[in-house]
DSSP file (Angstrom, degrees, kcal/mol; ACC not computed):
  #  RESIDUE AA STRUCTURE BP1 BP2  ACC     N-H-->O    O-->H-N    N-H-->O    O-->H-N    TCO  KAPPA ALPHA  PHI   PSI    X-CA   Y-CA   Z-CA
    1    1 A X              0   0    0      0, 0.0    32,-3.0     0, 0.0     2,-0.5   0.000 360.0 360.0 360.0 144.1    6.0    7.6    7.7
    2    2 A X  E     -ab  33 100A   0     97,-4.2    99,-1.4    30,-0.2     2,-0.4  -0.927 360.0-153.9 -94.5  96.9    4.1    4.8    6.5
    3    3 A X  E     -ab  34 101A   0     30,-1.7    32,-0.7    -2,-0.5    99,-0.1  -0.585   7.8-139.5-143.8 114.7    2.4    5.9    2.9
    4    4 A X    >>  -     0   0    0     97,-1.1     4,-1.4    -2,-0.4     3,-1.3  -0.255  38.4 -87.8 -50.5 159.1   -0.8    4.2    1.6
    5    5 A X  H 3> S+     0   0    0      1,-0.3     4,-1.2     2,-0.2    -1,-0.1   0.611 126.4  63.2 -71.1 -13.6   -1.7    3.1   -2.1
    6    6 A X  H 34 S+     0   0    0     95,-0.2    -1,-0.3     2,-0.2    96,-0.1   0.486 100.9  42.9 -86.2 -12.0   -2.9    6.8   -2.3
    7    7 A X  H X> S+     0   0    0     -3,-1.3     4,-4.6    94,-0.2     3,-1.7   0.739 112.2  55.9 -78.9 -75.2    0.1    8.4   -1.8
    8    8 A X  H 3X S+     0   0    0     -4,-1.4     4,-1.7     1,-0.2    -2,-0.2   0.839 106.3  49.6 -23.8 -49.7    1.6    5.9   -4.1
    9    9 A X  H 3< S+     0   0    0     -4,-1.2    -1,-0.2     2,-0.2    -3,-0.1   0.408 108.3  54.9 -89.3  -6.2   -1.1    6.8   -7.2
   10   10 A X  H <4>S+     0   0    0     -3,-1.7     5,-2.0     2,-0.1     3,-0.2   0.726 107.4  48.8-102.8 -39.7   -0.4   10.7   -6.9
   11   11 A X  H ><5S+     0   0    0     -4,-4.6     3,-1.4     1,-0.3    -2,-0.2   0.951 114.1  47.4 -67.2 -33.3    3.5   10.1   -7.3
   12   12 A X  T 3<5S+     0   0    0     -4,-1.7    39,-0.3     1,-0.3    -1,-0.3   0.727 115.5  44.9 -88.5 -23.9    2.8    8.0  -10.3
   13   13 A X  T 3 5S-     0   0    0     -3,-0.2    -1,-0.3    -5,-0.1    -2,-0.2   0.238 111.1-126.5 -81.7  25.4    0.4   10.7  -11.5
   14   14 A X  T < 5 -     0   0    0     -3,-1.4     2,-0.4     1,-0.2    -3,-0.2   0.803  35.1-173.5  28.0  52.2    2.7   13.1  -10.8
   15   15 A X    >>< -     0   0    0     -5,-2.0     3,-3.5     1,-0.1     4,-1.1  -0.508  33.1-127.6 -81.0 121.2    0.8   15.2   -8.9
   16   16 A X  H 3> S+     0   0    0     -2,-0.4     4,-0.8     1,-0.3    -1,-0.1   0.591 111.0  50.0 -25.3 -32.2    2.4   18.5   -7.8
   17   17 A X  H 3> S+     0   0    0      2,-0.2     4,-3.6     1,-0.2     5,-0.3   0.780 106.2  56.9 -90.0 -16.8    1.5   17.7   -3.7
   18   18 A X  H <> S+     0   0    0     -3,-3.5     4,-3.3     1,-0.2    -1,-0.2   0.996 106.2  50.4 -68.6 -52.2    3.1   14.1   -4.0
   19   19 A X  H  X S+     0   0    0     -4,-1.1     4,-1.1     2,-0.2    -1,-0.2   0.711 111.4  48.0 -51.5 -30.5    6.4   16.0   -5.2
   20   20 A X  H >X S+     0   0    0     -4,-0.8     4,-2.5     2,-0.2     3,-1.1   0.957 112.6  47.7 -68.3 -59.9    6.4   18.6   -1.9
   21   21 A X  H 3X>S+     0   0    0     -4,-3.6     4,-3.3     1,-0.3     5,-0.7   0.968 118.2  41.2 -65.8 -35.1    5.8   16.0    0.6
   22   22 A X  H 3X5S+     0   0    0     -4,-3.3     4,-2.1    -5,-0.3    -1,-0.3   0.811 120.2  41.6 -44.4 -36.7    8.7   13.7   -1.0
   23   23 A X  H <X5S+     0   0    0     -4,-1.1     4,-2.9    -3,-1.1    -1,-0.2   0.700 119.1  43.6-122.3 -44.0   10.8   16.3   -1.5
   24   24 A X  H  X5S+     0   0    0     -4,-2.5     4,-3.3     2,-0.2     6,-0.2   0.966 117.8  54.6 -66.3 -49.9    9.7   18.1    2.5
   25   25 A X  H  X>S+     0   0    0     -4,-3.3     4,-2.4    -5,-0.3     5,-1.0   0.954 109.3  40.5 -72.1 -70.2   10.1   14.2    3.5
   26   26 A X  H  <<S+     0   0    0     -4,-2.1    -1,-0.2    -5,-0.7    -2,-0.2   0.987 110.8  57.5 -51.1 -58.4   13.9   14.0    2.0
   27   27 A X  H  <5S+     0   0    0     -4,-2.9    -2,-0.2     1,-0.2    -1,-0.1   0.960 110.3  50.6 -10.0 -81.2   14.7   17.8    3.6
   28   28 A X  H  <5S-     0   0    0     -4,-3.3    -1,-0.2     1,-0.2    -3,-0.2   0.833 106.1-124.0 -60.6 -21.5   13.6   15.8    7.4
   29   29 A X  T  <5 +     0   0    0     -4,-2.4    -1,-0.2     1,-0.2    -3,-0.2   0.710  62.7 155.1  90.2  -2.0   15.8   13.1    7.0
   30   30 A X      < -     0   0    0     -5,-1.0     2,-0.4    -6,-0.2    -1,-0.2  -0.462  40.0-125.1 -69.0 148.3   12.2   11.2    7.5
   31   31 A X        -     0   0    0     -2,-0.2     2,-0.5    -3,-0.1    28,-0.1  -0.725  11.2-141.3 -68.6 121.3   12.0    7.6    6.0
   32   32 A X        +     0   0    0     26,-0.4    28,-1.6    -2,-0.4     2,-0.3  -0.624  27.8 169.9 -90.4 152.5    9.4    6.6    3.6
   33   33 A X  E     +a    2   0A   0    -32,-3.0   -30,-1.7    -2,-0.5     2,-0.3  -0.998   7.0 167.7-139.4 142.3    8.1    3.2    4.0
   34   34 A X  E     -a    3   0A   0     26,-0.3    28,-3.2   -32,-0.3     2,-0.2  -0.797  38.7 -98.1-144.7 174.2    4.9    1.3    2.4
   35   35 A X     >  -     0   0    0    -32,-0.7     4,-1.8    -2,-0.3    28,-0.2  -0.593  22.8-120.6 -91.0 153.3    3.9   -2.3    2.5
   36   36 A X  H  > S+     0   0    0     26,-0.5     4,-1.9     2,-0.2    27,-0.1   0.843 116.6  58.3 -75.3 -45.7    4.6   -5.0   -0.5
   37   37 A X  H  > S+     0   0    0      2,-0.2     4,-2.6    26,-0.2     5,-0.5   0.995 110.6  45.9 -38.3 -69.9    0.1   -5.3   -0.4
   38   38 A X  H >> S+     0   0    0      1,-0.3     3,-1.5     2,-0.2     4,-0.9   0.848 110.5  49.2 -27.1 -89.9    0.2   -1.8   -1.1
   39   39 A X  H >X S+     0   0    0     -4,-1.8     4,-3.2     1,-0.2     3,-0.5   0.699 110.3  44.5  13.9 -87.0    2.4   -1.9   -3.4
   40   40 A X  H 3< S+     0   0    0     -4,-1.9    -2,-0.2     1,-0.3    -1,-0.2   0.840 105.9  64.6 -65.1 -44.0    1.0   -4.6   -5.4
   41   41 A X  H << S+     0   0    0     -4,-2.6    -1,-0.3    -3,-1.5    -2,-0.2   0.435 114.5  43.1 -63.0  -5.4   -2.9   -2.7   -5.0
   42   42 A X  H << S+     0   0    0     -4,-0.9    -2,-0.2    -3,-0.5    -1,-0.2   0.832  91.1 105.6 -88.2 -77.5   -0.8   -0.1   -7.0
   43   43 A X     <  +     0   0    0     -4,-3.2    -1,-0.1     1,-0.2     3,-0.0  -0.161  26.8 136.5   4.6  74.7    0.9   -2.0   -9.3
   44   44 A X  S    S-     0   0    0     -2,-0.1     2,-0.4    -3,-0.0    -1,-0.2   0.708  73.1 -15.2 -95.0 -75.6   -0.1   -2.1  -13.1
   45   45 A X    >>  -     0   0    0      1,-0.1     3,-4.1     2,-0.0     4,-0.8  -0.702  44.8-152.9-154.8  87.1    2.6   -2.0  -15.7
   46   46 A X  T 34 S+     0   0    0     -2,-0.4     7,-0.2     1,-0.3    -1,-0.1   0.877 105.4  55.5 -37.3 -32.7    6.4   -0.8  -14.9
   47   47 A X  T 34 S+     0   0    0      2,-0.1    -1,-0.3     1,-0.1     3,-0.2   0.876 111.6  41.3 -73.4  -7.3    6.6    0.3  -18.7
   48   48 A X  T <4 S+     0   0    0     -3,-4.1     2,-1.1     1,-0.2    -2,-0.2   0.942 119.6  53.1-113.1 -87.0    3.1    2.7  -18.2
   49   49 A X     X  +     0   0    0     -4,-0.8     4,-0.7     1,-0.2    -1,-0.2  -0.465  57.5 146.3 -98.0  93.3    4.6    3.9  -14.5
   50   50 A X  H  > S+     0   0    0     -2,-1.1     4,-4.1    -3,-0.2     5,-0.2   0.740  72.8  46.2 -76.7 -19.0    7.6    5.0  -14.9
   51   51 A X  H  > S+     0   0    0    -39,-0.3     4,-0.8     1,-0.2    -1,-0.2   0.883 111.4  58.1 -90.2 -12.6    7.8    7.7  -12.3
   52   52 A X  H  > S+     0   0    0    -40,-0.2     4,-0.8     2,-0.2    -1,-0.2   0.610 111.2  49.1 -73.6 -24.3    6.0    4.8   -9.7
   53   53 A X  H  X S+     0   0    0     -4,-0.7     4,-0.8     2,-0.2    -2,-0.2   0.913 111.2  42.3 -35.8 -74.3    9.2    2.6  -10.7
   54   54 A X  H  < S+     0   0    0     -4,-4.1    -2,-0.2     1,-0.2    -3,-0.1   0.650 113.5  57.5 -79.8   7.0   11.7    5.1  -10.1
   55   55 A X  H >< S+     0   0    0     -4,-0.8     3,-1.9    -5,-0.2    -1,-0.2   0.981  95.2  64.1 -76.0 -58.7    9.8    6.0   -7.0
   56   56 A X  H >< S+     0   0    0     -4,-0.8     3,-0.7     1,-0.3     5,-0.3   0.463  88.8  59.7 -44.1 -30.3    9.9    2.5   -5.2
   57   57 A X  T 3< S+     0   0    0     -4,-0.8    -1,-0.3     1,-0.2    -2,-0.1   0.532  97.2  65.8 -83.6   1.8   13.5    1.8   -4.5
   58   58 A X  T <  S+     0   0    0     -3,-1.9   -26,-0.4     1,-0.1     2,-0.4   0.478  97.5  86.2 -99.5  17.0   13.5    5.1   -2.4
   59   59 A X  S <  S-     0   0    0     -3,-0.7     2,-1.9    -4,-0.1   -26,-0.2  -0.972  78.5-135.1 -96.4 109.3   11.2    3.3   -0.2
   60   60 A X        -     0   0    0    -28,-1.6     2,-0.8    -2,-0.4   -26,-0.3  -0.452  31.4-169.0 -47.6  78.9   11.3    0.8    2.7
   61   61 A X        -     0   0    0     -2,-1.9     2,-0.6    -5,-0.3   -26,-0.3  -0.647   9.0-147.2 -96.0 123.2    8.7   -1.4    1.4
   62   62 A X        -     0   0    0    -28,-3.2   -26,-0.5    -2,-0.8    30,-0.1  -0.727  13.8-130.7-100.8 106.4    7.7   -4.0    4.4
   63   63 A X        -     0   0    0     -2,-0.6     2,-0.4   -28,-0.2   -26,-0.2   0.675  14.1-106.7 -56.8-154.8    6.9   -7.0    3.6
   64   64 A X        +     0   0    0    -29,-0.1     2,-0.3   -28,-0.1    -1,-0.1  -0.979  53.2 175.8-112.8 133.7    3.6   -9.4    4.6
   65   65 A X    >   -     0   0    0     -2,-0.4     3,-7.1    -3,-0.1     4,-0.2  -0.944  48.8-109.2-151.6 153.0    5.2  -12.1    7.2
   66   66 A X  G >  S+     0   0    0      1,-0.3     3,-0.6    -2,-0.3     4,-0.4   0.526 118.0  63.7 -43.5 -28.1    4.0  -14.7    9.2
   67   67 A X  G 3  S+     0   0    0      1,-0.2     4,-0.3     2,-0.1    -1,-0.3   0.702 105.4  51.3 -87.9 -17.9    4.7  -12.6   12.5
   68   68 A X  G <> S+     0   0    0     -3,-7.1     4,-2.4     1,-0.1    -1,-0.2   0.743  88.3  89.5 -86.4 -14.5    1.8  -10.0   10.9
   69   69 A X  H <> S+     0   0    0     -3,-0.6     4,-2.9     1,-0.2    -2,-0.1   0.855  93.5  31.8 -30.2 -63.6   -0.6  -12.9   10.5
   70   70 A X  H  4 S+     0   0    0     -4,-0.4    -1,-0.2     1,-0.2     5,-0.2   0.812 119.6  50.0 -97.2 -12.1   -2.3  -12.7   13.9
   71   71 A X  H  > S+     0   0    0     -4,-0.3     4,-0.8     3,-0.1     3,-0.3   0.707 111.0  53.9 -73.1 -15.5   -2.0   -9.0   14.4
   72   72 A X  H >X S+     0   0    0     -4,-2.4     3,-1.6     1,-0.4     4,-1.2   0.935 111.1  42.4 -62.4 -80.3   -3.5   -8.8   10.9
   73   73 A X  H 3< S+     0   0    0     -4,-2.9    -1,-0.4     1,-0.3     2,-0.1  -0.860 112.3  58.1 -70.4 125.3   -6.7  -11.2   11.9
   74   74 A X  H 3> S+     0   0    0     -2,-1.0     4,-3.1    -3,-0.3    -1,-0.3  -0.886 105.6  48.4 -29.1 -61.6   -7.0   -9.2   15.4
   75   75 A X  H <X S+     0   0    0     -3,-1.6     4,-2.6    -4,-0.8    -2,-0.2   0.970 112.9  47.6 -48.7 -78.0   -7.5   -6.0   13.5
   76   76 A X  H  X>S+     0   0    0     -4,-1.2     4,-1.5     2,-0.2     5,-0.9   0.742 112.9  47.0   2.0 -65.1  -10.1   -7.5   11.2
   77   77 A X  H  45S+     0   0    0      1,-0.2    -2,-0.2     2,-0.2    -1,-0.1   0.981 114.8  46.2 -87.0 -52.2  -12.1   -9.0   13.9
   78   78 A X  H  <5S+     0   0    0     -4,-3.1    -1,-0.2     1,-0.2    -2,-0.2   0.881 116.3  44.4 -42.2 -44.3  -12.0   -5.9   16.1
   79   79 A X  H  <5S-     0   0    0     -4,-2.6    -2,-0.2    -5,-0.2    -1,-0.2   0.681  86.6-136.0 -86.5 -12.8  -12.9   -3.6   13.4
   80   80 A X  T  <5S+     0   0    0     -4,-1.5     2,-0.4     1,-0.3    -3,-0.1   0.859  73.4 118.5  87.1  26.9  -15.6   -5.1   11.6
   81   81 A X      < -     0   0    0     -5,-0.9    -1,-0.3    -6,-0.1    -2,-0.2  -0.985  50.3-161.0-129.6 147.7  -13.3   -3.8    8.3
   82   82 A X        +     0   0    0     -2,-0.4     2,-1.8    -3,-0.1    -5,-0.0   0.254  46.3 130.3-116.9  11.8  -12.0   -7.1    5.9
   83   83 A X     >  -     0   0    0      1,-0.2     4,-3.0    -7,-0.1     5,-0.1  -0.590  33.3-178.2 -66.6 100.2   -9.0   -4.9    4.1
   84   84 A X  H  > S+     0   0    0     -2,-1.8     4,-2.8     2,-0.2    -1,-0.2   0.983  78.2  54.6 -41.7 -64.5   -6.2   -7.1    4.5
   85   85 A X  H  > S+     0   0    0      1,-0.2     4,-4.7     2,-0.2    -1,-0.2   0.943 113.8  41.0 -45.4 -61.6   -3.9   -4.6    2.8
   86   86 A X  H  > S+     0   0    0      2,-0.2     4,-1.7     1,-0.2    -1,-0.2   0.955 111.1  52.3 -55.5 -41.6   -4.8   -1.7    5.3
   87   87 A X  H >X S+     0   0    0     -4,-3.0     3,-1.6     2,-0.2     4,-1.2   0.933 107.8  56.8 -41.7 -57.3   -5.0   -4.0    8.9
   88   88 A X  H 3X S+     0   0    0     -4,-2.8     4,-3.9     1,-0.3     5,-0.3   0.892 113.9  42.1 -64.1 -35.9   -1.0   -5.2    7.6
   89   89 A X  H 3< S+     0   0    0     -4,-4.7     4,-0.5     1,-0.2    -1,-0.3   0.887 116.6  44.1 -80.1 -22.1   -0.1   -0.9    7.6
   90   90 A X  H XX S+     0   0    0     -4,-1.7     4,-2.7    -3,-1.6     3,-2.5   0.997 115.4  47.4 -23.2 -75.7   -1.8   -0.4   10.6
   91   91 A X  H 3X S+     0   0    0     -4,-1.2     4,-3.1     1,-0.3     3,-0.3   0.897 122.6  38.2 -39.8 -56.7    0.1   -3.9   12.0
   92   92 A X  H 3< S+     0   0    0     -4,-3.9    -1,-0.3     1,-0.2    -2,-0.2   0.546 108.8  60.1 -88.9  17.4    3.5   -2.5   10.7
   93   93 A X  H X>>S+     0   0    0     -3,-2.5     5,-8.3    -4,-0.5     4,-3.9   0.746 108.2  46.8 -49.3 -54.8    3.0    1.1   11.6
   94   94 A X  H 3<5S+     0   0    0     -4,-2.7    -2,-0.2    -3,-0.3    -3,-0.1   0.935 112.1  49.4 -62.8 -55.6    2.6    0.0   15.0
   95   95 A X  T 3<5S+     0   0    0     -4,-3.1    -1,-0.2    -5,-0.2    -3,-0.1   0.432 118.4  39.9 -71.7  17.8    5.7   -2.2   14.7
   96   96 A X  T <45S-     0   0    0     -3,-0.6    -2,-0.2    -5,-0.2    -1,-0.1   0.553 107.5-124.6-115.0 -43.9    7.6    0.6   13.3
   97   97 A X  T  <5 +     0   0    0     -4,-3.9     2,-0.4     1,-0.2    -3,-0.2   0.781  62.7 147.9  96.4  53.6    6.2    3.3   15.5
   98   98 A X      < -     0   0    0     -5,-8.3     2,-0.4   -97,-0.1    -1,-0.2  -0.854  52.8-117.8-137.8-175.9    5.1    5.3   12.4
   99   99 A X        -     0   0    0     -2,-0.4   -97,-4.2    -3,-0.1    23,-0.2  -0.789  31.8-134.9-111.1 135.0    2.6    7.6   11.1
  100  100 A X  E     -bc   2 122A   0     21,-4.0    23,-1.0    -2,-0.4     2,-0.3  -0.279   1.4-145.2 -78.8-178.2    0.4    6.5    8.2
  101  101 A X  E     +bc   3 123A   0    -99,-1.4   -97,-1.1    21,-0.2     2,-0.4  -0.766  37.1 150.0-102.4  84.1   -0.4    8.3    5.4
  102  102 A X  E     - c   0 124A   0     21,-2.0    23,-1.1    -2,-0.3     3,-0.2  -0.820  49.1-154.0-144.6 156.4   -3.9    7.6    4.2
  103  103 A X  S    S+     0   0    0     -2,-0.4     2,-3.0    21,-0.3    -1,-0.2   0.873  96.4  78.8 -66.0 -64.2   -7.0    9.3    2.3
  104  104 A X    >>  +     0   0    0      1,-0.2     4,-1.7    -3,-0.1     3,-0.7  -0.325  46.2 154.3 -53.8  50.4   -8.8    6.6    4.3
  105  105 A X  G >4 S+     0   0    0     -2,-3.0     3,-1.6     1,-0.2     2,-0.8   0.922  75.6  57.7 -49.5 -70.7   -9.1    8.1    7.9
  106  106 A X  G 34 S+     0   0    0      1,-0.3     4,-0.5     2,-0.2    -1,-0.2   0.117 103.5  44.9 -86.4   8.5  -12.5    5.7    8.3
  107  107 A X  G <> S+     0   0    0     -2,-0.8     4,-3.4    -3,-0.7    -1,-0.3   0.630 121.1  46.9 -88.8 -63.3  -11.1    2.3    7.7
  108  108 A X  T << S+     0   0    0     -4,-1.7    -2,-0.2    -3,-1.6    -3,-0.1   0.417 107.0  50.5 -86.4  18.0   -8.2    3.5   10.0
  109  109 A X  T >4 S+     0   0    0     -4,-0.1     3,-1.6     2,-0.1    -1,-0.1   0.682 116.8  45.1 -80.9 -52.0  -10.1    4.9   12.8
  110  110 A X  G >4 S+     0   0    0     -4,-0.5     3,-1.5     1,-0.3     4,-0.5   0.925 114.7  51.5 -68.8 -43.4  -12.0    1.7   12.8
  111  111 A X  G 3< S+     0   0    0     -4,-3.4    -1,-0.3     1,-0.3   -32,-0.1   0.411 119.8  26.3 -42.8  -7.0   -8.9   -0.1   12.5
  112  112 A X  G X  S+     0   0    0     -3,-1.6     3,-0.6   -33,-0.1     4,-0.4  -0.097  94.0 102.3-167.6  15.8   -6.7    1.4   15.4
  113  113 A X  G X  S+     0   0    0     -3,-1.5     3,-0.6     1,-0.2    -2,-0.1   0.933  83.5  42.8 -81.6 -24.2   -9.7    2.4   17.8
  114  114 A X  G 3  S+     0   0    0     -4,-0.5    -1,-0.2     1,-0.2    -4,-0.1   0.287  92.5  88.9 -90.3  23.2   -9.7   -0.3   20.2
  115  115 A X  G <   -     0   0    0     -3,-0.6     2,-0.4     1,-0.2     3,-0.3   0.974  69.3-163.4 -86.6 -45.8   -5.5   -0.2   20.4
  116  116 A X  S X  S-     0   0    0     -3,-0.6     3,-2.4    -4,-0.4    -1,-0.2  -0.914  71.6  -7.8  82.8-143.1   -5.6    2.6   23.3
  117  117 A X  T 3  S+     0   0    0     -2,-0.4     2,-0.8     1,-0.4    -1,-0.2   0.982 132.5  64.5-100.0 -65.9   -1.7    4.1   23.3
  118  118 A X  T 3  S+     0   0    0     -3,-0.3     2,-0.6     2,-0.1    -1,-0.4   0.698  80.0 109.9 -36.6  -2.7   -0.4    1.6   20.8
  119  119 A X    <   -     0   0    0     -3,-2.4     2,-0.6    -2,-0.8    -7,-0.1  -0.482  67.9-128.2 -67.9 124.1   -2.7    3.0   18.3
  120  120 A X        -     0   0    0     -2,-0.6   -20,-0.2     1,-0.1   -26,-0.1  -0.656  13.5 -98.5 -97.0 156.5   -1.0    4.8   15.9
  121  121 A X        -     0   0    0     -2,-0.6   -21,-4.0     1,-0.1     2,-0.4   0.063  30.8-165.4 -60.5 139.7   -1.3    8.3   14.3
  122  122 A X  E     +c  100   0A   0    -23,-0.2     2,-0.3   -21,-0.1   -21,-0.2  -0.974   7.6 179.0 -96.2 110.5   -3.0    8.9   11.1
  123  123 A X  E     -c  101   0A   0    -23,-1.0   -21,-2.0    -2,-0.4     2,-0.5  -0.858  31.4-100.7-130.0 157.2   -2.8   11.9    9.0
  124  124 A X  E     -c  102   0A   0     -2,-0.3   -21,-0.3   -23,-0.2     2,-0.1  -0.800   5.6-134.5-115.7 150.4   -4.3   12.4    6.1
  125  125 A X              0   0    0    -23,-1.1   -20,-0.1    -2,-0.5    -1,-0.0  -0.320 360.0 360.0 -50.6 126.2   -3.5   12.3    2.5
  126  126 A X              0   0    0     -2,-0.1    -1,-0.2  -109,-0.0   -23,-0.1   0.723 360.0 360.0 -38.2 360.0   -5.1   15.7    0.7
């Protein structure tokens, strides 16, 4: 699974449902993985989130590189939506083959309608 800045901002509020899915997530043997944008759209002040610290190195966080550049601006132009941060987890969702995590189904419906069977699944964050 691929985990949006919303996902992110409940572990660091420590919100009871962030703790199930990590915890159901570790159980499956699934990997979590988020983006270095994400990230950073997270990102305040390591001494103020601590439990968003010691959360982040149990993550595959996947960086922005040149090879997402034109699958980024594809996404964009097709969807008529100008989040950078979301198109690149779409882009690496799709090169990962994973399922996002997002609050934000309508940014990533618009994002991912025109893929056909590369589009990948979305589920959503409570």
């Amino acid at each position: 699974m691929i985990l949006d800045a919303v996902v992110l901002i409940a572990v660091d509020r420590d919100e009871p449902d962030a703790k199930d899915f990590i915890e159901a997530a570790r159980v499956e043997g699934e990997p979590l993985r988020t983006t270095a944008p994400v990230v950073a759209q997270v990102w305040r002040d390591g001494s103020r989130q601590a439990r968003l610290s010691r959360f982040l190195p149990t993550l595959d966080v996947r960086p922005f590189t040149t090879e997402h550049i034109s699958l980024v601006g594809t996404l964009l132009r097709h969807s008529g939506v100008s989040d950078v941060v979301d198109a690149h987890l779409v882009a690496c969702a799709i090169h990962l083959d994973e399922t996002i995590i997002s609050s934000d189904l309508n940014d990533f419906t618009r994002l991912t309608a025109h893929l056909g069977e590369s589009k990948p699944r979305v589920r959503r964050w409570h």
